[in-house]
Each structure stands twice: as C-alpha cells, then as structure tokens.
Residue, then its C-alpha position, 0 to 999 in steps of 0.5 A: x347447885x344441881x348439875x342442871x342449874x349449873x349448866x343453866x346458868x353458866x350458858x347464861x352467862x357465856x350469852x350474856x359475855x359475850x353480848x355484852x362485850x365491846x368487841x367479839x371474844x375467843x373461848x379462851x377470851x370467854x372463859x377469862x371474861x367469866x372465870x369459867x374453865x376453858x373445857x366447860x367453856x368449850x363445851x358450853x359455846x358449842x352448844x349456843x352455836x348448835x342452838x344458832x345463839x352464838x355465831x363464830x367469825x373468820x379465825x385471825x391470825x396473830x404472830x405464831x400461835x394458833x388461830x383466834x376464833x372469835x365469837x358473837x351472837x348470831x345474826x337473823x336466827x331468830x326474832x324479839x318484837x317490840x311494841x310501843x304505844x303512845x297517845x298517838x299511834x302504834x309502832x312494832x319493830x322486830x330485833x334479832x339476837x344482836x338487837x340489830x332491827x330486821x323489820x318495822x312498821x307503825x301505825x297513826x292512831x289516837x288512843x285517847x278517847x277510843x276503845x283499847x280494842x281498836x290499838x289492841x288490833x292494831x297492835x294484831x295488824x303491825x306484829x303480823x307485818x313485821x313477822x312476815x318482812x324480817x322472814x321474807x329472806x329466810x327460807x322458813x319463818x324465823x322462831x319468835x321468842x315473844x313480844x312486849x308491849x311498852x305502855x304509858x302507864x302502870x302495869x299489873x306484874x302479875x297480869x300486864x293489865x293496865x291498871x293506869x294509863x293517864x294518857x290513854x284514857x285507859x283504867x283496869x284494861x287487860x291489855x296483855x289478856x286480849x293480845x293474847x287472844x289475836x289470831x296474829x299471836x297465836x302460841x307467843x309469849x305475851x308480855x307488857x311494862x312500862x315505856x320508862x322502864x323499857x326505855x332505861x336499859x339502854x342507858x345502863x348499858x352505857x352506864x354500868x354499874x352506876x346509880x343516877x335518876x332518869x327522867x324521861x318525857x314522852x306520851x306523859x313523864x316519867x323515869x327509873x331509880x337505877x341504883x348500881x346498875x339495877x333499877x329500883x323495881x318497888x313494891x307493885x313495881x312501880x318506882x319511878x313515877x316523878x311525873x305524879x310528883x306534886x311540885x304545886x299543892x292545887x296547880x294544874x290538873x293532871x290527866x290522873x285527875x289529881x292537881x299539880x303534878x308534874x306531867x300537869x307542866x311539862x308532859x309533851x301533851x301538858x305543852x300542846x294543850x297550851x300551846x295550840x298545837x297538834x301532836x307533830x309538834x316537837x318539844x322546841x315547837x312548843x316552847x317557841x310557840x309558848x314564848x311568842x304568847x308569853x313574852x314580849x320577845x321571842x328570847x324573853x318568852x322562851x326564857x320564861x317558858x324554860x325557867x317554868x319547865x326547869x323549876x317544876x322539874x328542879x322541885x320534883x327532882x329535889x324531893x326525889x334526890x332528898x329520899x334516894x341520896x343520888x348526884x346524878x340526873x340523866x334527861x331524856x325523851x323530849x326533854x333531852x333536846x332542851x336539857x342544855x338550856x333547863x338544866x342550869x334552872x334545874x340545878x339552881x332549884x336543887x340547889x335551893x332544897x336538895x340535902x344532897x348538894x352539900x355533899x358535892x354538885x348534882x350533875x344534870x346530863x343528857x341522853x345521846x341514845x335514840x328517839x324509839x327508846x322504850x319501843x327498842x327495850x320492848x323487844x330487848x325484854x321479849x329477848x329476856x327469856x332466851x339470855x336468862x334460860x338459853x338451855x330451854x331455847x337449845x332443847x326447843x331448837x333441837 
C-alpha cells in the first residue's frame, strides 16, 4: 500500500474509532483500539484536531500517572444535511460531525399527483433554511460536506434518478440531476438513496456485526438484508424490497401497478385508503378505525385486522427467510408501535412455511430508535465522504 493510501486509511480508521466508541478514548486508548503504534496515532490525531474533525476534552486525572486526554469528534465544525421525502411533505435537518441536530425545518407537501419539480424546490427552500439556522451562532457559515436525499423508491446508483417511486407517482425522474441545479446547492455535493436503506444504519449501530431482516413501513414497505453487519446491496443495489413481494397471486393492486404485493396490504397508504382517513392518522388510527368497520366489536374488529396484516407479512417474510437462511426480523417505522401484537400472527405464519424454524425459532423484534430514521441516516451518508476520506477534508481545510 502507497505511503498515501496508508496515511489515508489509518486517519479513517482513528475517525471512525473514535466515533464509534461508547465513550471518548485517550491516544493511548485509540491506538489499543486500532492496533496502530502510539507515535503514528499521535501524529495522525493531531491532524484530524488541526482539521476540526477531532475535538479533545478536559485532561482527567487518575491515581499517579500522567493526565488522560480524551478524544471525541468535534462539535459544530461542519454540516451533513439530510432530506427526506414522503408521499406527504419534505423535511431537511442539518447534523454535525457527532450526528447531533444543529438545524431543522419541513414542509407539508403532497407529491403524489404533482410535479417533481414543486418537491425539488421544496427541497431548494428547506436546505437554504437550514444552512442559515445551524450557522446563525458561528461566526462564518460552516463547511458543507453534502446533502442526500432519502427517497421512497428505487435509485439509479450511477446517477440518483428515481427510477421508481410507486408512492410518489414518480417514473425515470432525475431527481439528484435537477437538485443540483438549485441556486440554494450551488458547488455541493449531491447525493440520493432509498429512505429503507438510509433507515438501517442506525439499527447496525445498535447491532454490530449481526445479520437479521429489517422491515420498515413508512410512505410504502420496504427494508434491508444486513448479513454480519453489512447490508446486502445486490446487483442494481436494490435488495430489500419485501414490500413488492407477492403474498396473494391476483390480490390487491399495489401503486407499481402489478396485484398482490405486500405494500397492496399493509403500507400506511394501503391502510388510509381503507380506512377513510387522511395522512395524519397513525398506524394504531387505522387499524382501530379498520376494526370498528370489520368486526362486531372493537377487540374482535381489530383482532381480525392485525391477524391480516401479520399474515401478509408472515407469508412475505417466510419466503425471504426460506433464500437468505436468517432467524431474526427487526420491525420498524409504523410497523414498530403494533409489533407486539402482529408478531405471534407473524411467527405462527413462518412457522407454517419457514425452512429456517426447524433450525431454532425466529425472533420477531422491534425497533426502539426514532420516527426520522431514513431522514437522520441521509445526513449521516452526506457525512460518508469525510469518515472514508478525511485526508482530502484536512488538505481542503488547509
């Protein structure tokens, strides 16, 4: 390995040490972690701290010794901004370094049935929003590293076009293209991926190393295939998408125009429809309001409209399970708040057709983190460049 690629790579793992670590880590600390001498260890967080990537703390002192410095990312020295969009509106919020939320804003807007270009200019209004409130203490604006968008659909990876949004309306629209060419995200980098995609990263942080199914419900359903910490990205980068499983050859129409898939059944936009109501309803909204028409009793209405739902996900996660040879589902989004009670029907449908349940039980879990997952991990991915290249970020702060 060159001398440069060397130096390139050690600096990115000592930033992602130390941001990874449960608590903050001296240099002697950091170069136990990472196995690196403590001279070059040194050396190397002495540059991240001329770069304002890495921040130290107050010396502590403990028994005899010398005093231990500890080390952490620095704090509000420059920005990662996220985008989310959903069926319903926009929202933007700015992170630092440490992934702490300096700024944020959204915006009610309906996408389906409109032009990309009103959510595109949305999206304009909201960045320049945010940039201006997560500067308005400093002094000078604070560095950009870039912006991603998380989206309800399947990204092009060479391009971010939208190739296919089912709950936008949206076909073969060069979304990250015309971002780019808003005057509020002049010079930034630009970049797009799906909201599930975006959504998972803070469950591997949570979960280092293991391999599970992640099912999440929001604008429509979707998920990830994490295998030993990583996710499966696939051929086009596609992998995950549960909620285009067909559970009923011929059922309902789905919003990608082919019949039974499982967003046709329990997609938060699926359940309105039903339902009658609008898009502020929660998930436990429309299953009650779907039991009172169902059942002759609430209990009995609602029991019958989660046994539904648990049955369409039981059978789509029995086939995945039945290829990917796993024995642990993580639900989250909408799904979450309602996992208690669809995943004994869950469970008993992978019982009935899951290969994997004669190895041991499948475990149905849910989510604990929070509501904006997809729209935190946006910001998180814009932050990618600096974690994976910090030595071009120390050479452009120079």
């Amino acid at each position: 390995m060159q001398s440069t690629h060397l130096r390139e790579h050690n600096l990115s793992l000592c930033l992602r040490t130390l941001t990874s670590a449960p608590e903050p880590l001296s240099r002697a600390g950091l170069a136990a972690r990472t196995g690196l001498t403590k001279p070059t260890v040194s050396k190397l967080v002495e540059e991240l701290i001329g770069a304002g990537l890495v921040a130290e703390d107050a010396p502590l002192i403990h028994g005899t010794g010398r005093p231990m410095v500890p080390l952490r990312p620095a704090r509000g020295t420059l920005l990662a901004i996220g985008l989310e969009v959903t069926a319903d509106g926009v929202s933007c919020l700015a992170t630092d370094l440490t992934g702490e939320v300096l700024a944020a804003a959204d915006e009610p807007l309906t996408a389906a049935g409109n032009p990309p270009s009103l959510v595109i200019e949305a999206c304009g209004r909201l960045v320049a929003q945010v940039r201006g409130a997560a500067s308005a203490e400093s002094p000078t604006p604070l560095p950009v590293v870039g912006v991603c968008a998380a989206l309800p659909g399947r990204i092009d990876p060479a391009d971010g076009s939208v190739l296919s949004a089912p709950g936008l309306d949206w076909k073969d629209v060069p979304f990250v293209a015309r971002l780019r060419e808003r005057p509020e995200l002049a010079g930034l980098t630009v970049l797009a991926q799906n909201d599930n995609r975006l959504s998972v990263l803070t469950e591997l942080d949570q979960r280092p190393g293991q391999s599970f199914l992640y099912l999440r419900g929001h604008t429509g359903v979707g998920g990830a295939v994490v295998l030993g910490g990583r996710v499966l990205e696939g051929e086009h980068g596609w992998a995950g998408e549960f909620g285009h499983m067909v559970v009923e050859p011929g059922g309902a129409l789905c919003r990608c125009g082919r019949r039974g898939c499982l967003e046709a059944y329990v997609s938060a936009h699926a359940l309105r429809e039903r339902a009658g109501l609008g898009p502020a309803a929660s998930l436990e909204e429309l299953v009650d309001a779907l039991a009172r028409e169902s059942g002759d009793g609430r209990a009995d209405g609602r029991s019958e409209v989660i046994g539904t739902i648990g049955r369409a996900i039981g059978t789509a996660v029995a086939n995945a399970l039945n290829v990917l040879d796993l024995s642990t589902v993580v639900l989250s989004g909408h799904l979450a708040p309602i996992g208690e009670e669809i995943g004994p029907v869950i469970s008993e449908t992978v019982a009935e057709h899951a290969l994997a349940t004669e190895a041991g039980p499948i475990t149905i879990e849910r989510s604990d983190a929070p509501a904006d997952l997809a729209l935190r991990g946006a910001a998180r991915w814009a932050l990618e460049p600096v974690f994976a290249a910090p030595g071009q970020w120390i050479a452009r702060a120079a």
